[in-house]
py3Dmol code that shows the C-alpha trace and the ligand (Angstrom):
import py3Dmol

protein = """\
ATOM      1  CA  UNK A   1      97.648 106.514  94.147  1.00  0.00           C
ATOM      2  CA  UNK A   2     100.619 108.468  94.019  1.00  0.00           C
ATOM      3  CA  UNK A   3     101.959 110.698  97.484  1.00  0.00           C
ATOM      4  CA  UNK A   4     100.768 113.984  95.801  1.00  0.00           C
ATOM      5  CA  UNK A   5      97.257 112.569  95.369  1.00  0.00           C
ATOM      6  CA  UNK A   6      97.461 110.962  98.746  1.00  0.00           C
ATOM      7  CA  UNK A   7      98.603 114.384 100.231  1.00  0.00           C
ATOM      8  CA  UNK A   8      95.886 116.222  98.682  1.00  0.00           C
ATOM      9  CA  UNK A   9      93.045 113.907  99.930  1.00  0.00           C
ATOM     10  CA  UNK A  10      94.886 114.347 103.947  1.00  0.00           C
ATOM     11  CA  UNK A  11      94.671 118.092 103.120  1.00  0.00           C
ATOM     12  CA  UNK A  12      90.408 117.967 101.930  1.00  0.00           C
ATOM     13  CA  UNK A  13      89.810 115.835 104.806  1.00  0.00           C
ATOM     14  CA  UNK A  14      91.886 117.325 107.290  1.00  0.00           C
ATOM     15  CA  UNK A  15      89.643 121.138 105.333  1.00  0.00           C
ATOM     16  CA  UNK A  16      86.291 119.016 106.240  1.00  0.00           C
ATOM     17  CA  UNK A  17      87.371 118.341 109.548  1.00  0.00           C
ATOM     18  CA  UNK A  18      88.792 121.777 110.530  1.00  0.00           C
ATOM     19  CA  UNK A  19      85.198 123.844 109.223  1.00  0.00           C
ATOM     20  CA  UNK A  20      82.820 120.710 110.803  1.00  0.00           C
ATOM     21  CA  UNK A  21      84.933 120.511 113.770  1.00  0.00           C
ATOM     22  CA  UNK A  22      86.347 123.970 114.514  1.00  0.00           C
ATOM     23  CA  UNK A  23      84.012 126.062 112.308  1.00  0.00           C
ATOM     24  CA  UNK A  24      86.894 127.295 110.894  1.00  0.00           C
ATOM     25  CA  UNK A  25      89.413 127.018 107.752  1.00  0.00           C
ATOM     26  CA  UNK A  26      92.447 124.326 107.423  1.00  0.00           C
ATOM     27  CA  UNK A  27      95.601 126.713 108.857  1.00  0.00           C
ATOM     28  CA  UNK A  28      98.835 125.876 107.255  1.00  0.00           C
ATOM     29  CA  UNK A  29     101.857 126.738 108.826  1.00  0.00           C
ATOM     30  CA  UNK A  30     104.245 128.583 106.963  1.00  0.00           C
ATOM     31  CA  UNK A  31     108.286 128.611 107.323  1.00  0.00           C
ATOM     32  CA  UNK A  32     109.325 130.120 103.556  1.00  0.00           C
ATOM     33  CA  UNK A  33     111.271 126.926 103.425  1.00  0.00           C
ATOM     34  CA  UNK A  34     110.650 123.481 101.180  1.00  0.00           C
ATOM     35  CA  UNK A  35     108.262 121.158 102.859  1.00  0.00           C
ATOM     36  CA  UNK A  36     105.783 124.475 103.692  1.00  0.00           C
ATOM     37  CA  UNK A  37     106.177 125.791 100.010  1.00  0.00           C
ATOM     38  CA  UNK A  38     105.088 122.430  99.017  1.00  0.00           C
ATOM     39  CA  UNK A  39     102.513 121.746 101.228  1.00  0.00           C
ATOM     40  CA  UNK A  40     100.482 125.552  99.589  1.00  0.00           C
ATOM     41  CA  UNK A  41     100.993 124.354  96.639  1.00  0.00           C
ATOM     42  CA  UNK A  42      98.811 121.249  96.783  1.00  0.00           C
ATOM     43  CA  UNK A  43      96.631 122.726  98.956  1.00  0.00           C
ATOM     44  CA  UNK A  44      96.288 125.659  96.365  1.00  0.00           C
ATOM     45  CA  UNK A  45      95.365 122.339  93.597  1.00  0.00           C
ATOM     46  CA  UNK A  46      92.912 121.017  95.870  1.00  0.00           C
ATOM     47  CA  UNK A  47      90.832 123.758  96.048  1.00  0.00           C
ATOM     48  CA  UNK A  48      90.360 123.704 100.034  1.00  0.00           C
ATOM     49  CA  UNK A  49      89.583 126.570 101.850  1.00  0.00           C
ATOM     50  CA  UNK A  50      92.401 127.565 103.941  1.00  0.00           C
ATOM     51  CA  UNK A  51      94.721 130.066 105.588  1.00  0.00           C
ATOM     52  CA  UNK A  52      98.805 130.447 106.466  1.00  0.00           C
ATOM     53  CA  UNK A  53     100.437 130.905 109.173  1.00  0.00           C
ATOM     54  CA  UNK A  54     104.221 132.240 109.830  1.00  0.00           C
ATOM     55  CA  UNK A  55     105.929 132.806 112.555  1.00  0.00           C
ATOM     56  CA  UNK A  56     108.320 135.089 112.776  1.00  0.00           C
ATOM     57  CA  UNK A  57     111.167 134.188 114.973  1.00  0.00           C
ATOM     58  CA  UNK A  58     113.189 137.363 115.169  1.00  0.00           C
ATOM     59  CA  UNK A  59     116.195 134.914 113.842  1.00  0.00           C
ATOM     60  CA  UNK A  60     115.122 134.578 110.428  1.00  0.00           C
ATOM     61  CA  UNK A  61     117.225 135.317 107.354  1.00  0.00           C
ATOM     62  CA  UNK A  62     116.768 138.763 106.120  1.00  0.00           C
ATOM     63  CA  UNK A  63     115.879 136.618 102.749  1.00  0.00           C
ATOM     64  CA  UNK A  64     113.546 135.137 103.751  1.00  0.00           C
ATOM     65  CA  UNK A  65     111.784 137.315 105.884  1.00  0.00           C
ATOM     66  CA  UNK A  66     111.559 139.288 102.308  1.00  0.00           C
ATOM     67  CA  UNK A  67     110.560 135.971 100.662  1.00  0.00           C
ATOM     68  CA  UNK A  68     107.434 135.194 103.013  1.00  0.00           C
ATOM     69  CA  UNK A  69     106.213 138.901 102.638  1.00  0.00           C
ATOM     70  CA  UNK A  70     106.373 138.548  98.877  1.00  0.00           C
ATOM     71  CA  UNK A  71     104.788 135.103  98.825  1.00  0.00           C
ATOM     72  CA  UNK A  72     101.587 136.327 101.468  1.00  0.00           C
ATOM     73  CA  UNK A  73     101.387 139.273  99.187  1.00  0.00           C
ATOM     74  CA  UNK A  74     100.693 137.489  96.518  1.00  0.00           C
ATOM     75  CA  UNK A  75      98.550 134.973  97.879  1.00  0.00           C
ATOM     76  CA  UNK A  76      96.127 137.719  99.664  1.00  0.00           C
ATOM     77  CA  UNK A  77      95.550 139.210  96.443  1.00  0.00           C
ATOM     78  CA  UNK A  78      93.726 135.867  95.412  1.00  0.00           C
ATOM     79  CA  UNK A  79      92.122 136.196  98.763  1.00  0.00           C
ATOM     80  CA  UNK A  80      93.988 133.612 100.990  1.00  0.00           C
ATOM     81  CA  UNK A  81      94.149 135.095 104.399  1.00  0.00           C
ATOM     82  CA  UNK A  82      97.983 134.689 105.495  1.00  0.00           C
ATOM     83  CA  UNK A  83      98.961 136.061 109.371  1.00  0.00           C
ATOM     84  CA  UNK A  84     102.148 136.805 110.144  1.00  0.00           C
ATOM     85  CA  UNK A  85     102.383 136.270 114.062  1.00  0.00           C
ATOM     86  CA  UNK A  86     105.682 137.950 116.563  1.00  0.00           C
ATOM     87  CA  UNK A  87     106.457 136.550 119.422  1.00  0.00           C
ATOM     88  CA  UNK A  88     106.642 138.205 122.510  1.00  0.00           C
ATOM     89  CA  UNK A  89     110.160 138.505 123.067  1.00  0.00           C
ATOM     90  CA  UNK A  90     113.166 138.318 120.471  1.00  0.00           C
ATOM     91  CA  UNK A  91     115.509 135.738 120.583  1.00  0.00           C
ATOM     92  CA  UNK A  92     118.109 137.894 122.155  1.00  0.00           C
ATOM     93  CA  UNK A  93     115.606 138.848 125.153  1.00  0.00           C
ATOM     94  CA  UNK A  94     114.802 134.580 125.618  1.00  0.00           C
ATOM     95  CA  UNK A  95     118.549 134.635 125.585  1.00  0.00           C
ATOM     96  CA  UNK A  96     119.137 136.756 129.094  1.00  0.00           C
ATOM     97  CA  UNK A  97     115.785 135.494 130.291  1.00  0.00           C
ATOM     98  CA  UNK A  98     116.449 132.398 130.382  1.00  0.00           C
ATOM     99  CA  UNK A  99     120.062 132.523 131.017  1.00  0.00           C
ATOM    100  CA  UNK A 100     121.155 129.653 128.977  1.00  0.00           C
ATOM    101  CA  UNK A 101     121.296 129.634 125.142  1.00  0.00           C
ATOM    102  CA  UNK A 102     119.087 127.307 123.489  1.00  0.00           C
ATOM    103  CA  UNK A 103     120.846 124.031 122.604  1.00  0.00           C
ATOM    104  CA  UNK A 104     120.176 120.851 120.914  1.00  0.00           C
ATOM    105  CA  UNK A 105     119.339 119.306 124.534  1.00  0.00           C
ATOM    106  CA  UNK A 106     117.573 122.561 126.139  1.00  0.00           C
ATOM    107  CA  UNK A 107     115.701 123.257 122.922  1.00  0.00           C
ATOM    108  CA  UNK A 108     113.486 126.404 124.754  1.00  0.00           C
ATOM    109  CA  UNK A 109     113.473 128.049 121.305  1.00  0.00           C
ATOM    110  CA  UNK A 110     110.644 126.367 119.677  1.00  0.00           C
ATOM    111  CA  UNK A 111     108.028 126.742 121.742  1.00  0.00           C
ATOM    112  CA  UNK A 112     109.024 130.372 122.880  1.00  0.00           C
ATOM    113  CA  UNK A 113     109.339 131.550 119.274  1.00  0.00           C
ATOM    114  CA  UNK A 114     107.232 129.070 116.766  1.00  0.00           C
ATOM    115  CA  UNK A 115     104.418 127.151 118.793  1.00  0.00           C
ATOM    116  CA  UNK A 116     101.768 129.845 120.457  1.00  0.00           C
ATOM    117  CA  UNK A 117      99.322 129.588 117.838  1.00  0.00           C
ATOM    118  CA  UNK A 118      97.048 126.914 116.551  1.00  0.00           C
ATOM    119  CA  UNK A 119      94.687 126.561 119.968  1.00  0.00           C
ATOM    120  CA  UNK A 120      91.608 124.962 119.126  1.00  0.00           C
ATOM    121  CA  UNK A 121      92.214 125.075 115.575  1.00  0.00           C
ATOM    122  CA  UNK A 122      93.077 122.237 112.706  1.00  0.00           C
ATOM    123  CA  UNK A 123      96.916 122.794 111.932  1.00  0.00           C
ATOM    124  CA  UNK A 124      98.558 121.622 108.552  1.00  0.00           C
ATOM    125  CA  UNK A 125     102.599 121.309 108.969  1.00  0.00           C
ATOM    126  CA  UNK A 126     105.339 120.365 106.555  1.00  0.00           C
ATOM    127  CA  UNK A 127     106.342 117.730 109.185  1.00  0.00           C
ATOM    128  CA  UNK A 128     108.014 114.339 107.500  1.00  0.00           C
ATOM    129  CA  UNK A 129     109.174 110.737 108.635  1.00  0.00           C
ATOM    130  CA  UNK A 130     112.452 111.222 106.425  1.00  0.00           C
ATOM    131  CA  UNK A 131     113.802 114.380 108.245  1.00  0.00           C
ATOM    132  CA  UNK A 132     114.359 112.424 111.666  1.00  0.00           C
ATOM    133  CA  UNK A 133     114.741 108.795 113.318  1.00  0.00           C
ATOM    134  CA  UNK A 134     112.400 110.802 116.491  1.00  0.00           C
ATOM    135  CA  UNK A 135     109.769 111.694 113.561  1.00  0.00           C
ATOM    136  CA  UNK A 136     109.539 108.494 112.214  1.00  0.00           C
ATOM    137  CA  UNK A 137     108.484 107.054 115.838  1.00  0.00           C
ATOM    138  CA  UNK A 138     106.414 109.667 117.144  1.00  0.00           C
ATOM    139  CA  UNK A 139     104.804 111.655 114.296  1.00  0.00           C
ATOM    140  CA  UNK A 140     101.810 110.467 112.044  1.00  0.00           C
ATOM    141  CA  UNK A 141      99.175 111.613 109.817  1.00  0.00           C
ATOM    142  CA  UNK A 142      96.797 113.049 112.318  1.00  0.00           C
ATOM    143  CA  UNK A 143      97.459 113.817 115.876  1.00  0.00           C
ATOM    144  CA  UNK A 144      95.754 115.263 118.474  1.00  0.00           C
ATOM    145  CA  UNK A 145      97.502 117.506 120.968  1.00  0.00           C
ATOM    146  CA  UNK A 146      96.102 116.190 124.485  1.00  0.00           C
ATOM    147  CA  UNK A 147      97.662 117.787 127.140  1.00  0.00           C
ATOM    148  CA  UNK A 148      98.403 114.573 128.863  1.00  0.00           C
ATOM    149  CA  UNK A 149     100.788 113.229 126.164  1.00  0.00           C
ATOM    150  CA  UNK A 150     100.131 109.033 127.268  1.00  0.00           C
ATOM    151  CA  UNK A 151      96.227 109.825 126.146  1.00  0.00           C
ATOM    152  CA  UNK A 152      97.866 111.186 122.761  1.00  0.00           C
ATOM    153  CA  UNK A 153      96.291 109.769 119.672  1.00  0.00           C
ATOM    154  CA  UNK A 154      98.757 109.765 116.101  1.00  0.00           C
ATOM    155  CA  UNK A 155      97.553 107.911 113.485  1.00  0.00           C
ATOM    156  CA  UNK A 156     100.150 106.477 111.381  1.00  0.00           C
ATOM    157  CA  UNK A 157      97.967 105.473 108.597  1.00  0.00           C
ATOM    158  CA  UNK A 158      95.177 106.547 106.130  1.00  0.00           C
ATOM    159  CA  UNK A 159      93.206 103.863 107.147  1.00  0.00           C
ATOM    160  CA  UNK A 160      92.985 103.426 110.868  1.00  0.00           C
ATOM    161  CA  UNK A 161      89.662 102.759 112.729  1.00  0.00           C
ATOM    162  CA  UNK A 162      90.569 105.888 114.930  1.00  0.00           C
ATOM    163  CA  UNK A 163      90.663 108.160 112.245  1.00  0.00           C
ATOM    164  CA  UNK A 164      86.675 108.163 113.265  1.00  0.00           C
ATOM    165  CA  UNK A 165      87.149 109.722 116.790  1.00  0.00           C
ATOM    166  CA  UNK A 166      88.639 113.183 114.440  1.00  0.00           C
ATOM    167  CA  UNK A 167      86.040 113.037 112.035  1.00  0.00           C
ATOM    168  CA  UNK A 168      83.266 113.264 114.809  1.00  0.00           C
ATOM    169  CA  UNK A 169      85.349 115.978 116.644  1.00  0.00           C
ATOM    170  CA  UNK A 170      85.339 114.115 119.513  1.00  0.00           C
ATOM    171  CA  UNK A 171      88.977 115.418 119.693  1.00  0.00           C
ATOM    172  CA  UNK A 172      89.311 119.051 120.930  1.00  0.00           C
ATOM    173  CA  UNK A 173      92.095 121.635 121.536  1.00  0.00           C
ATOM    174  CA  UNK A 174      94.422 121.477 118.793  1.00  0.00           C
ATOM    175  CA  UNK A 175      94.875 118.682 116.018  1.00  0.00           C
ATOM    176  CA  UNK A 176      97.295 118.771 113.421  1.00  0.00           C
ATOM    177  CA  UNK A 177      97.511 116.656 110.013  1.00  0.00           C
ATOM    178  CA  UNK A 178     101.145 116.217 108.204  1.00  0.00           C
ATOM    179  CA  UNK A 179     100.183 116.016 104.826  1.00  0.00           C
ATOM    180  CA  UNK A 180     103.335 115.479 103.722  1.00  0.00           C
ATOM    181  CA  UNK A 181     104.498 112.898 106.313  1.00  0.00           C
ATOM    182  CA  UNK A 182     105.636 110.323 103.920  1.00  0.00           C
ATOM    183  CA  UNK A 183     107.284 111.929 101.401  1.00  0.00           C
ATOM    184  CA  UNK A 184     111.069 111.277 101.343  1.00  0.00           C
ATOM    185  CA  UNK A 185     113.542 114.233 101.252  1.00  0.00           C
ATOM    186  CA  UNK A 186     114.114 113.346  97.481  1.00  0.00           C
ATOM    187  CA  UNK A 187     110.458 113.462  96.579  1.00  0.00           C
ATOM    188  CA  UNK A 188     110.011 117.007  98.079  1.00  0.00           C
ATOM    189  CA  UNK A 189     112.882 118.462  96.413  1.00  0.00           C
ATOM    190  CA  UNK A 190     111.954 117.075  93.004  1.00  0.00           C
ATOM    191  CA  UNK A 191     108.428 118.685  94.064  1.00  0.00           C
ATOM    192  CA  UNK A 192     110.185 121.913  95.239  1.00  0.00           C
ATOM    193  CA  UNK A 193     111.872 122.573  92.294  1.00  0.00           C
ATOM    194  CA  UNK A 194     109.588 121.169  89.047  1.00  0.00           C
ATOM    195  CA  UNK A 195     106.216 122.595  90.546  1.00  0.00           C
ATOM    196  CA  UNK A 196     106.125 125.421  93.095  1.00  0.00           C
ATOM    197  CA  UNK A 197     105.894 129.201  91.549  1.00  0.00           C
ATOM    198  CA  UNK A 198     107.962 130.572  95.075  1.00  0.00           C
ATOM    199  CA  UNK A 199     111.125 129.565  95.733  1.00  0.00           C
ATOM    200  CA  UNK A 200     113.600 130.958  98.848  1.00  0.00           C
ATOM    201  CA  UNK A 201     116.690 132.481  97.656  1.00  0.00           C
ATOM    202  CA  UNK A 202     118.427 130.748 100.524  1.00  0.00           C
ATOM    203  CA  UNK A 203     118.204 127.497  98.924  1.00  0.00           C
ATOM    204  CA  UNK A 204     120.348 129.019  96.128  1.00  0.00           C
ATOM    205  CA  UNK A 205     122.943 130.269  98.488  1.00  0.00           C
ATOM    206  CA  UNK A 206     123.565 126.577  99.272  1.00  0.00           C
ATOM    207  CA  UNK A 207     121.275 126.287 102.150  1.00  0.00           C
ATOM    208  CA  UNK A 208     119.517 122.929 102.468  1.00  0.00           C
ATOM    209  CA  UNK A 209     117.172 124.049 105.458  1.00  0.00           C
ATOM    210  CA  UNK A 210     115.944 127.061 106.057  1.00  0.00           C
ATOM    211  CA  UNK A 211     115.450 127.416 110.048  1.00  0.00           C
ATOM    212  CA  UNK A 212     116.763 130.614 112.048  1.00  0.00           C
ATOM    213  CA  UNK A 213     119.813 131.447 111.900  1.00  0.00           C
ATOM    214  CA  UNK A 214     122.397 129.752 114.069  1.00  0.00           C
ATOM    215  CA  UNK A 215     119.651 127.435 115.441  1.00  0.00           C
ATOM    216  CA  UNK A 216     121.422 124.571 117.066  1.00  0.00           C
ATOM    217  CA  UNK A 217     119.937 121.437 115.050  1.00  0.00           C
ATOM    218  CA  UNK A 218     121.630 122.742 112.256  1.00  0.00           C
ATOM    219  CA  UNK A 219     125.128 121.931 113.835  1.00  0.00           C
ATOM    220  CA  UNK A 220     126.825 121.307 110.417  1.00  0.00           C
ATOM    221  CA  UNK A 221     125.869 124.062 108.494  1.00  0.00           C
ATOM    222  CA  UNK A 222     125.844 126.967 111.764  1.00  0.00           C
ATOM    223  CA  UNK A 223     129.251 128.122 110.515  1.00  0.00           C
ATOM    224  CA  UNK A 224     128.289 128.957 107.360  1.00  0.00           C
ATOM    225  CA  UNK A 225     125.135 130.552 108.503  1.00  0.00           C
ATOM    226  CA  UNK A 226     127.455 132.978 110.877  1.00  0.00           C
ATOM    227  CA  UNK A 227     129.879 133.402 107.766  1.00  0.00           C
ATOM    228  CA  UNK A 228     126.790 134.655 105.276  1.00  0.00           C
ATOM    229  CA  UNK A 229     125.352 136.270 108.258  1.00  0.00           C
ATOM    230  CA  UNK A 230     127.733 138.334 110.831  1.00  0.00           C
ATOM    231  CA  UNK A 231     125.570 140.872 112.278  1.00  0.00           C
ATOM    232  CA  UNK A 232     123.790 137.694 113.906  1.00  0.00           C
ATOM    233  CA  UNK A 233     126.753 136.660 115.401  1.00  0.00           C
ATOM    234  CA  UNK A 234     127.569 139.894 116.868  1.00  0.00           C
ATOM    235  CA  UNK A 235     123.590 139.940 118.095  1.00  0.00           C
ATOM    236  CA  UNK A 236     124.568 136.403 119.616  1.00  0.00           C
ATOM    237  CA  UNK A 237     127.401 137.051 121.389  1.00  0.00           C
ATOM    238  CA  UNK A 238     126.126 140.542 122.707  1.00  0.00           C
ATOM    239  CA  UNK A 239     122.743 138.640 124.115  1.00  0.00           C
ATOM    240  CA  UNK A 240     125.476 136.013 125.749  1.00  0.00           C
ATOM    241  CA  UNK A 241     127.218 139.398 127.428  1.00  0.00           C
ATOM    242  CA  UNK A 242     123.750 140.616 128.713  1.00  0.00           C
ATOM    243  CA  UNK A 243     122.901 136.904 129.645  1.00  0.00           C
ATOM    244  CA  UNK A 244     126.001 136.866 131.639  1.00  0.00           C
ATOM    245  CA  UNK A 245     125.308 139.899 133.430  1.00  0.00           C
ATOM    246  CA  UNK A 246     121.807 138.468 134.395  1.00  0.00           C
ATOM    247  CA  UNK A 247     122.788 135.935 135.675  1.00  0.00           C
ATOM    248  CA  UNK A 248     125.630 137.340 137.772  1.00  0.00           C
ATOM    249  CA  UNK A 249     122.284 139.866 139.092  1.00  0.00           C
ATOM    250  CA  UNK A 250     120.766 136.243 139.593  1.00  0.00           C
ATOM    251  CA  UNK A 251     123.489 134.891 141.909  1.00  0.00           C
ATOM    252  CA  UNK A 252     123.597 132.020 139.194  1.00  0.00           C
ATOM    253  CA  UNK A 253     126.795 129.613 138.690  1.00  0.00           C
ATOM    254  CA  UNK A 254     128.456 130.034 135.358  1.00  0.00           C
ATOM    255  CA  UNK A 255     131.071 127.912 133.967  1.00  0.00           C
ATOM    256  CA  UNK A 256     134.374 128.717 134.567  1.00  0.00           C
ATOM    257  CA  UNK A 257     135.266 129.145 130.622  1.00  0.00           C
ATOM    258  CA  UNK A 258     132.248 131.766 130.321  1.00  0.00           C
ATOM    259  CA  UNK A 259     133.974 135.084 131.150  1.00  0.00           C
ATOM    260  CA  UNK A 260     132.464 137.204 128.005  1.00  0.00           C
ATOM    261  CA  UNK A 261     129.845 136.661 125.712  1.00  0.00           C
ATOM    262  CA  UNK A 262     132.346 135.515 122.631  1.00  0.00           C
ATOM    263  CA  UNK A 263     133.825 133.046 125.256  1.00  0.00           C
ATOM    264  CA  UNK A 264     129.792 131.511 125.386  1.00  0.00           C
ATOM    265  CA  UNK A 265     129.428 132.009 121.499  1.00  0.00           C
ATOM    266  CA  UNK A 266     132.578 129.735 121.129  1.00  0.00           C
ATOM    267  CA  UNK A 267     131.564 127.485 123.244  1.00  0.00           C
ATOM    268  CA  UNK A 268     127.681 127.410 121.960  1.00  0.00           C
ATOM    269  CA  UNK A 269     128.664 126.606 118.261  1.00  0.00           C
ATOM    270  CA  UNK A 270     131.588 124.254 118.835  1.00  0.00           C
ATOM    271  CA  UNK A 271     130.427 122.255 121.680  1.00  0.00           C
TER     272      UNK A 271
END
"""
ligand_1 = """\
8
LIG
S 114.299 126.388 114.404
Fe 116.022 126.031 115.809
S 116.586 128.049 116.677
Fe 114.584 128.254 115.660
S 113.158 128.031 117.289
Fe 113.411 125.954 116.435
S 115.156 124.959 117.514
Fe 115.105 127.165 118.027
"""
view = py3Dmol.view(width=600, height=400)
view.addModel(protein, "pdb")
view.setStyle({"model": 0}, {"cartoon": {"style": "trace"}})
view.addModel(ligand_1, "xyz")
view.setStyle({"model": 1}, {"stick": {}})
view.zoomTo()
view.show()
């Protein structure tokens, strides 16, 4: 069977297991990038019921911001439900209340910004082995989200005798299923660009992720990002000045080289 088949029998079991289990429809999460674009797509060919899911970070390109309300638009007037979910403080207010920028190693971001939703609910993401060494050891088909992470179950393969303990919802909370998990980065982009109807215009501006802007796993391409977009730099660097200040009010140790805000922007994208 080939990965797209494969992906669309995870996504009808994983729709089974969401209404028996949950009572409720598959959710897929939504970024307006590649691996979510493809992941709607088959779901759309598998006929599942199901729902999408963005979230908006505050620190998303103004394209595609523009793309996902065109795309939901679209897709509610075939009557997919599609939520669009803000968080409860910008990036620039996480900035000064936590005092620290997010980095690759104090990655606060994420869950602040992109992981509040999904509580006792089935969860689809465009999560694959190919896009990290950590994914490829940690991530699997289907995974429940215990609480305690050593009682944890991620099933690696299609096949495995576990797979039972999901399909009689003896697994609670929250349990996600990456359709897409094996697909290589070359396989999604011929996908991406032979077969989906939406495409984000960032892609054509040379971007090869879409992710917020100036988000620190994207080390190589940040520069860029700041060049395209300079209003975010100058909302960067004036969070760093208030973040400063806070943590002067604080009685908080700064490093020496942090006097202003551009002094922790230059340090943030070079370091
Ligand atoms: S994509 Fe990057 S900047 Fe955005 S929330 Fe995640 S780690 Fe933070």
């Amino acid at each position: 069977m080939d990965k797209e088949k494969i992906a669309i029998e995870r996504l009808k079991t994983a729709a089974e297991m969401s209404e028996s289990c949950y009572n409720k429809p598959l959710m897929l999460t939504y970024s307006g990038g590649k691996d979510s674009e493809v992941m709607t797509e088959l779901a759309l060919r598998s006929g599942i019921n199901f729902e999408l899911s963005h979230h908006h970070t505050t620190v998303d390109a103004p394209q595609t911001v523009y793309h996902i309300r065109k795309v939901f638009k679209e897709l509610e007037a075939k009557g997919i439900k599609c939520t669009i979910d803000y968080p409860e403080k910008t990036m620039w207010e996480l900035i000064v209340h936590k005092c620290i920028p997010p980095t690759r190693k104090i990655r606060w971001c994420c869950a602040a910004l992109k992981e509040s939703k999904g509580n006792h609910r089935m969860v689809a993401t465009g999560v694959r082995w190919d896009e990290s060494v950590k994914r490829k050891k940690t991530r699997g088909i289907y995974e429940d989200m215990h609480s305690n992470k050593e009682k944890k179950i991620v099933l690696m393969n299609d096949n495995d005798d576990r797979r039972k303990l999901f399909e009689r919802c003896q697994i609670q909370a929250k349990t996600i299923v990456n359709p897409l998990i094996d697909f290589t980065n070359d396989e999604i982009w011929d996908f991406y660009n032979n077969e989906c109807k939406y495409r984000n215009p960032l892609y054509d501006m040379g971007f090869k992720r879409v992710g917020c802007i100036g988000c620190p796993m994207a080390s190589k391409t940040r520069l860029m990002e700041f060049e395209l977009f300079p209003q975010y730099k100058e909302m960067y660097i004036r969070a760093f000045d208030r973040m400063l200040e806070h943590r002067k009010e604080k009685g908080l140790e700064t490093r020496l080289e942090w006097k202003t805000g551009q002094d922790v922007f230059d340090w943030w994208v070079n370091g």
